[in-house]
C-alpha positions in Angstrom: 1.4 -30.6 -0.8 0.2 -27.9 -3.7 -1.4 -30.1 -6.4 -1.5 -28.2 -10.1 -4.9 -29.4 -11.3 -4.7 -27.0 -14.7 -1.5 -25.5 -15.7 -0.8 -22.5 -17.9 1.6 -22.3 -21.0 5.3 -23.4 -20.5 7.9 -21.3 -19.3 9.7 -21.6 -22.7 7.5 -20.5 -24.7 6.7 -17.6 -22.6 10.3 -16.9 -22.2 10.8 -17.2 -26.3 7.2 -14.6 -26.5 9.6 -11.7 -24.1 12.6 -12.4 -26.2 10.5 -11.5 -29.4 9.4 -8.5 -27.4 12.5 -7.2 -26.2 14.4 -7.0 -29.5 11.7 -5.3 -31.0 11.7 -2.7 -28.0 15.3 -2.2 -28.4 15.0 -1.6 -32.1 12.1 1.2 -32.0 14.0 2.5 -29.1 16.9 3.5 -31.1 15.3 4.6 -34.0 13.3 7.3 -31.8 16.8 8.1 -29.9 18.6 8.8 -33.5 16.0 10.1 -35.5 13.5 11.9 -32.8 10.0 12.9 -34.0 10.5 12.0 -37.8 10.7 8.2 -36.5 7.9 8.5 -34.3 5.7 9.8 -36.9 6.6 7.2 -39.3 6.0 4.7 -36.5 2.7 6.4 -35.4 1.8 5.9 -39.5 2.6 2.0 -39.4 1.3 1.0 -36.0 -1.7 3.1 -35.7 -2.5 4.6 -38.9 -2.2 8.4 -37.3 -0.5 11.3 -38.9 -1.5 14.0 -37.3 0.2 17.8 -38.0 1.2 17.7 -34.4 1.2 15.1 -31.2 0.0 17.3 -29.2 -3.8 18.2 -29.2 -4.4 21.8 -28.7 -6.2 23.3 -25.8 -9.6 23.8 -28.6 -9.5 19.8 -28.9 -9.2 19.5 -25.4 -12.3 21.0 -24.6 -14.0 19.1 -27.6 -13.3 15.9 -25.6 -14.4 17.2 -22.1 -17.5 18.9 -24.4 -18.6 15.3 -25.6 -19.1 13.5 -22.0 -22.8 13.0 -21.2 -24.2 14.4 -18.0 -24.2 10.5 -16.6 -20.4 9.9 -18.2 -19.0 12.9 -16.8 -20.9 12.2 -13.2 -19.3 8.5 -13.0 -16.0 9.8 -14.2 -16.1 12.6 -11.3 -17.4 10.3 -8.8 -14.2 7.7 -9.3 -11.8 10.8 -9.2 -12.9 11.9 -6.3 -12.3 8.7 -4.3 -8.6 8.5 -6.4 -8.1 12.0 -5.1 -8.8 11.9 -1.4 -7.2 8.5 -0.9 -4.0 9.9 -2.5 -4.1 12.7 -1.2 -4.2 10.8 2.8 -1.2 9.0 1.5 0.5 12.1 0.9 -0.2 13.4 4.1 1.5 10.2 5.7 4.7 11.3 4.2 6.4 13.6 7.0 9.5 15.2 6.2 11.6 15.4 9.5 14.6 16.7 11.2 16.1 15.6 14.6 19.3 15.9 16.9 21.0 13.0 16.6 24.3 14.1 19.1 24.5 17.9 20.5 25.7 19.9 17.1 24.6 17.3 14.4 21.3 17.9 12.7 19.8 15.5 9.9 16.9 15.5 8.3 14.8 14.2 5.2 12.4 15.8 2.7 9.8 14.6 0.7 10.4 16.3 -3.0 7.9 15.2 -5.7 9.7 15.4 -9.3 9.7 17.8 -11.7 8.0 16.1 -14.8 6.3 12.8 -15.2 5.2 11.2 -18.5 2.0 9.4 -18.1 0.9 6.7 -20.6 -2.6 5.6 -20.6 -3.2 2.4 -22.5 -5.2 2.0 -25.5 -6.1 -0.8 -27.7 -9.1 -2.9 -27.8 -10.9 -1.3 -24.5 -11.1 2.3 -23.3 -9.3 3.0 -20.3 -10.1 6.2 -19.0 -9.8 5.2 -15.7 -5.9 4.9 -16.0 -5.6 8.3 -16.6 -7.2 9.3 -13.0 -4.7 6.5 -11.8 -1.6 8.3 -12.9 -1.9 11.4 -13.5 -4.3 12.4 -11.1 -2.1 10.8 -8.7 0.8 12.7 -10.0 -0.7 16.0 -9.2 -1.6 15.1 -5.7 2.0 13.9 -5.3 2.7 17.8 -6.7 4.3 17.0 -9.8 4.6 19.9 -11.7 4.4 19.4 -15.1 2.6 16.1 -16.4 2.1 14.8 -20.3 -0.2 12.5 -20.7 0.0 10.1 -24.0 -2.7 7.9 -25.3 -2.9 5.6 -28.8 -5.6 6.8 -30.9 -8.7 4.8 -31.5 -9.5 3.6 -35.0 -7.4 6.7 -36.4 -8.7 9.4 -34.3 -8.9 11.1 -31.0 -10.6 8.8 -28.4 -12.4 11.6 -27.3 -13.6 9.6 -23.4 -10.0 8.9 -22.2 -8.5 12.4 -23.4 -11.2 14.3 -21.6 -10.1 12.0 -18.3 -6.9 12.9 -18.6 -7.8 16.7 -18.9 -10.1 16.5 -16.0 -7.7 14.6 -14.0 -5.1 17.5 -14.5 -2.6 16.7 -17.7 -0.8 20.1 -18.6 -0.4 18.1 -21.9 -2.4 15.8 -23.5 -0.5 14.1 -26.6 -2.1 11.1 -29.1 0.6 8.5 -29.5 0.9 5.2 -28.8 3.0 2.2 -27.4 7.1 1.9 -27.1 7.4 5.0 -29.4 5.3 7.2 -27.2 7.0 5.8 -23.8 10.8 6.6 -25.8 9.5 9.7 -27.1 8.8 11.2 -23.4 12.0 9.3 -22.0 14.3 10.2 -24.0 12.8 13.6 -25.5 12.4 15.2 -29.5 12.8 18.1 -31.3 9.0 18.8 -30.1 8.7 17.5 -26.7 11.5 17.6 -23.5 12.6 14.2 -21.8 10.5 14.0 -18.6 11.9 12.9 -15.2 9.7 9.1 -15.2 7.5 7.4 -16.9 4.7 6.1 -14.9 1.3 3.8 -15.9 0.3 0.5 -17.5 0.3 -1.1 -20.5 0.9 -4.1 -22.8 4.0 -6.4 -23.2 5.8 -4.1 -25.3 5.2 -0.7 -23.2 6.1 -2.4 -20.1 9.3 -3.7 -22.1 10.1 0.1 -23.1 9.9 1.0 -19.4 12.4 -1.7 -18.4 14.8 -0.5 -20.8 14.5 2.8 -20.5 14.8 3.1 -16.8 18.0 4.7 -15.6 17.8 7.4 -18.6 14.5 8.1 -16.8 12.5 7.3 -13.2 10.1 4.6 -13.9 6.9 3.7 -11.4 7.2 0.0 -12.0 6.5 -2.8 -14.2 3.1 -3.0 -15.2 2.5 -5.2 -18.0 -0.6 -7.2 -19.0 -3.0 -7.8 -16.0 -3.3 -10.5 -13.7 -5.6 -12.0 -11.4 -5.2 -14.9 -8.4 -8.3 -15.7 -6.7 -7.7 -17.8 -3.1 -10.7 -19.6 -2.3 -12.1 -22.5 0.4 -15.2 -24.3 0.0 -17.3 -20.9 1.3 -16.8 -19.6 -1.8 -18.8 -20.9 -5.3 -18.1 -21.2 -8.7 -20.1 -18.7 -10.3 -17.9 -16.1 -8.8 -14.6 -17.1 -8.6 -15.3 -17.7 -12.2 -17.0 -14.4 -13.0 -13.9 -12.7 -11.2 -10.8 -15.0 -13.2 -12.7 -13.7 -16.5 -12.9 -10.5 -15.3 -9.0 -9.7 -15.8 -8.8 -12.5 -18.2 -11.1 -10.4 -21.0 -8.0 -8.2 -20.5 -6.2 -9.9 -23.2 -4.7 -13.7 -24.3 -1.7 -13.2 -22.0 -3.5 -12.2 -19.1 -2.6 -15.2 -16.4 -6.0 -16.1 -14.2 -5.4 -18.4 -11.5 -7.3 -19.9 -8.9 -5.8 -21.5 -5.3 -8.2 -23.6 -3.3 -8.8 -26.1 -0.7 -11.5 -27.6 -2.4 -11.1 -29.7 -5.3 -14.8 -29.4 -6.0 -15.0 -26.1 -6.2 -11.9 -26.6 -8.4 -14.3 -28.7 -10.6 -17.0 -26.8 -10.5 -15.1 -23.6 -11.4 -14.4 -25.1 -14.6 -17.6 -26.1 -15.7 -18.8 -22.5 -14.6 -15.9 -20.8 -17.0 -16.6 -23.2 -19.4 -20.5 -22.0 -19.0 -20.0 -18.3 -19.2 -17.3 -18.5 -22.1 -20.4 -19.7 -24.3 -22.4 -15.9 -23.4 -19.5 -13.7 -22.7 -19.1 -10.6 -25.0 -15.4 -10.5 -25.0 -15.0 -14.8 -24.8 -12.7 -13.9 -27.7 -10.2 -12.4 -25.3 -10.8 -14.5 -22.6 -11.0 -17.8 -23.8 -7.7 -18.0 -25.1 -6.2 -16.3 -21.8 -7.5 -18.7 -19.3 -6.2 -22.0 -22.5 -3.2 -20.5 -22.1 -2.6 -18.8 -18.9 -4.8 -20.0 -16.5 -4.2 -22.0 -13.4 -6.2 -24.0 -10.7 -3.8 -24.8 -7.7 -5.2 -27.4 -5.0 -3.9 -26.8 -1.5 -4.5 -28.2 1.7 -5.1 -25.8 4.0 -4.9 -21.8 4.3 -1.2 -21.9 5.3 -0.3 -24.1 2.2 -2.7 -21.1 0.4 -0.5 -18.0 1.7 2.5 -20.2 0.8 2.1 -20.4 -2.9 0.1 -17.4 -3.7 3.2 -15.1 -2.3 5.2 -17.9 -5.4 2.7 -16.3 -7.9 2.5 -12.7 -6.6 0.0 -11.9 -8.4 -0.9 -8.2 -9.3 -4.4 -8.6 -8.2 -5.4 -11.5 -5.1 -9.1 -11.7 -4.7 -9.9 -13.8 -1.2 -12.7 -15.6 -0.7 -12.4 -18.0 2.4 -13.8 -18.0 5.9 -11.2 -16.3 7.4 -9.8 -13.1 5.2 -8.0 -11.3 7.3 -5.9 -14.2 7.8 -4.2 -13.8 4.4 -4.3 -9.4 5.2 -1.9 -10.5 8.2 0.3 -13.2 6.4 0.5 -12.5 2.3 4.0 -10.2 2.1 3.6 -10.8 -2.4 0.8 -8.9 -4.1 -0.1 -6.0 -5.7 -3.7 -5.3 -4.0 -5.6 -7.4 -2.3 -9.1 -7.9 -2.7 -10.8 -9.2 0.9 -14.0 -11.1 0.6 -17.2 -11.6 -1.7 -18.4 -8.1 -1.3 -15.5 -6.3 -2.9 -13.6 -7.4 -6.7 -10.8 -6.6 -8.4 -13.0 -4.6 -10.7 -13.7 -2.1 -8.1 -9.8 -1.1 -7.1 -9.4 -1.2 -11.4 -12.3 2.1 -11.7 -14.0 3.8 -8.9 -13.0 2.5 -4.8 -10.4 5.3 -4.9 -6.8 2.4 -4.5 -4.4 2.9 -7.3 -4.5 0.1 -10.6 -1.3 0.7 -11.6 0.0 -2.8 -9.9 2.9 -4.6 -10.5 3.4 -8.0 -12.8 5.7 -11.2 -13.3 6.0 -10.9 -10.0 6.8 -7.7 -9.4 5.0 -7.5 -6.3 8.1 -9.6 -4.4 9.5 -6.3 -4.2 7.6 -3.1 -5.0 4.2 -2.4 -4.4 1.7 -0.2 -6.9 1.6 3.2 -7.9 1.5 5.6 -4.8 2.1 9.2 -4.3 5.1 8.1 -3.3 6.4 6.8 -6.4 6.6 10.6 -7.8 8.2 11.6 -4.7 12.3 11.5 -4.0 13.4 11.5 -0.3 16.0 13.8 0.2 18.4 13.6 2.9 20.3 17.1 4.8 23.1 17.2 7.3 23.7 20.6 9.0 26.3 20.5 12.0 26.0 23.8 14.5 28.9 23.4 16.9 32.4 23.3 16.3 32.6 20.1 19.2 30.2 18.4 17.0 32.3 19.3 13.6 35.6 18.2 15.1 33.5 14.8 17.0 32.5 13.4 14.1 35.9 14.7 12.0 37.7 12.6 14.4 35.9 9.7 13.6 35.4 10.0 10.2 39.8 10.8 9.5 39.9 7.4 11.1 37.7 5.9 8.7 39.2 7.2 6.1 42.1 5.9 6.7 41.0 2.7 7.5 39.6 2.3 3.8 42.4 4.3 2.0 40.5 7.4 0.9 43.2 10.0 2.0 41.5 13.3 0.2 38.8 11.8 2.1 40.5 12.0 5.2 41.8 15.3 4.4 38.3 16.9 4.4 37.9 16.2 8.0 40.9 16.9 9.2 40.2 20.1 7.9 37.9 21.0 9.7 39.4 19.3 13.3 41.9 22.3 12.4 40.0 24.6 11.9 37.5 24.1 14.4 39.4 22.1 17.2 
């Protein structure tokens, strides 16, 4: 039976921490749905001390940004886009449209549309993430979006001149410098300067993932990507130095990032500890990850691999790292994640920049029922129905008066009999 060694903060006061969060969302989203662009530049002045003349950078400050990438920044950044690139670009090539014969006359089929217009927010804040704008919009433009708008927070009041040349590399047909819930509403719901788009798609912090959930319906969303979590499964193969080096690595994510360890060995439980303990005293960015693993991290002792898979598909975490004797074990059994991470060679850190697999991953256990950002996620399946022969027309007609019928939809009924008259 699963033993919790170290828990994480209580579900109430996690629960009171989204209900802060949610009213808050709901407040700047309706001041950006009845006031447009004036409210977001007010809130652009409060929450990040950025006025600019317009949102959108022109194509001159564009090419400032790509201008200011050394030879060795713009050589890493290509090398990671390339791998985003031809991964995505062999899942798109997995998605077949098709058409079949199902019964002499009757022809159906699907096709694989991508949308017209996708807002892509790449996060900002204490780290720059330039890799999230391969992530999404890159992606998008595989999938064959047409027009993409990609939205970043300025950094200490101006442009953050690394991630906005990412973004223009990776393909943005507009690159605009806002941040948080009034960026995501602003490309949702549209302004005086700037049309609604079709979805909103990429990560973010408690509140932009917030903004998604309520915005979804008035537009496409990819899924809920809030702040970034990590589960590490390990047996007593595996040692502490790096299952802790890999809970901190998320963990220096943020306070709220969960980190959470499942093992069969209590002493590498123990020793785990010590080691976070250890590296907490050197660590650059303890300040982040300190309070993160107080808070939000979790060591789970289990008895054996099955009792493993068992409650790591309870957290579904966005990130599982395994390090046990037997990997594929958990490739073949885990159904809740976001990505998973198979043995000591690989990390989370490498799907999160440069292997070529999507980061966009889903959170609070998202990953019971949707996986990460794809190709697919920009893409609609649409269905047709063609019928050839009159047989076939008046065939299914038959059946489908009877239906009818059966459920009391008689204008329904009348369309088929319709065409058994006319075609009988």
């Amino acid at each position: 039976m699963a033993k919790i060694l170290k828990d994480g903060i209580s579900p109430d006061i996690e629960f009171a921490a989204d209900a802060k969060v949610r009213d808050t969302v709901t407040n700047i989203i309706n001041d950006i749905r009845t006031r447009g662009d004036e409210a977001a530049y007010e809130l652009s002045h409060k929450f990040d001390n950025w006025s600019p003349s317009s949102f959108r950078l022109s194509d001159a400050e564009i090419e400032v940004a790509v201008a200011s990438l050394s030879a060795d920044e713009r050589d890493v950044i290509d090398f990671a886009m390339t791998q985003v690139r031809n991964f995505a670009q062999v899942q798109r090539d997995s998605m077949r449209d098709v058409e079949v014969e199902t019964i002499p006359g009757v022809i159906l089929g699907h096709k694989h549309v991508p949308v017209n217009s996708a807002g892509c927010y790449i996060p900002g804040g204490r780290f720059t993430h330039i890799a999230s704008a391969q992530m999404s919009i890159l992606t998008a433009k595989v999938a064959g979006v047409e027009k993409v708008i990609g939205c970043t927070p300025p950094k200490n009041g101006q442009i953050p001149q690394a991630t906005v040349a990412a973004m223009a590399l990776a393909g943005a047909d507009e690159i605009h410098i806002i941040g948080g819930i009034q960026a995501v509403a602003r490309m949702a719901l549209g302004t005086e300067s700037l049309p609604p788009v079709d979805m909103i798609v990429g990560p973010g912090n408690a509140y932009v993932a917030e903004a998604k959930r309520q915005l979804y319906g008035k537009v496409g969303i990819d899924l809920q990507a809030g702040p970034t979590e990590v589960l590490i499964v390990a047996d007593d193969s595996a040692d502490a130095e790096m299952v802790a080096t890999d809970l901190l690595g998320q963990a220096e994510h943020g306070p709220t990032s969960p980190a959470v360890l499942i093992t069969t060995s209590e002493q590498l439980a123990k020793e785990t500890e010590v080691e976070i303990a250890r590296q907490l005293e050197t660590l650059s960015t303890a300040e982040f990850a300190a309070p993160a693993w107080r808070d939000y991290g979790q060591i789970i002792l289990v008895d054996d691999l099955a009792e493993a898979v068992v409650e790591a598909d309870k957290v579904a975490s966005e990130h599982v790292q395994i390090l046990t004797r037997d990997d594929d074990y958990f490739l073949q059994n885990m159904k809740n994640y976001g990505a998973l991470f198979l043995g000591p060679r690989t990390n989370v850190a490498y799907g999160d920049k440069a292997i070529g697999t999507n980061h966009t991953l889903p959170t609070k256990t998202g990953g019971r029922y949707t996986g990460g950002l794809w190709v697919g996620k920009y893409i609609k399946t649409l269905t047709y129905q063609r019928v050839t022969s009159d047989e076939a027309s008046v065939l299914i007609g038959e059946y489908t008066s009877k239906y009818c019928e059966l459920e009391g939809f008689m204008a329904h009924k009348a369309q088929a009999d319709l065409r058994i008259e006319r075609y009988g």
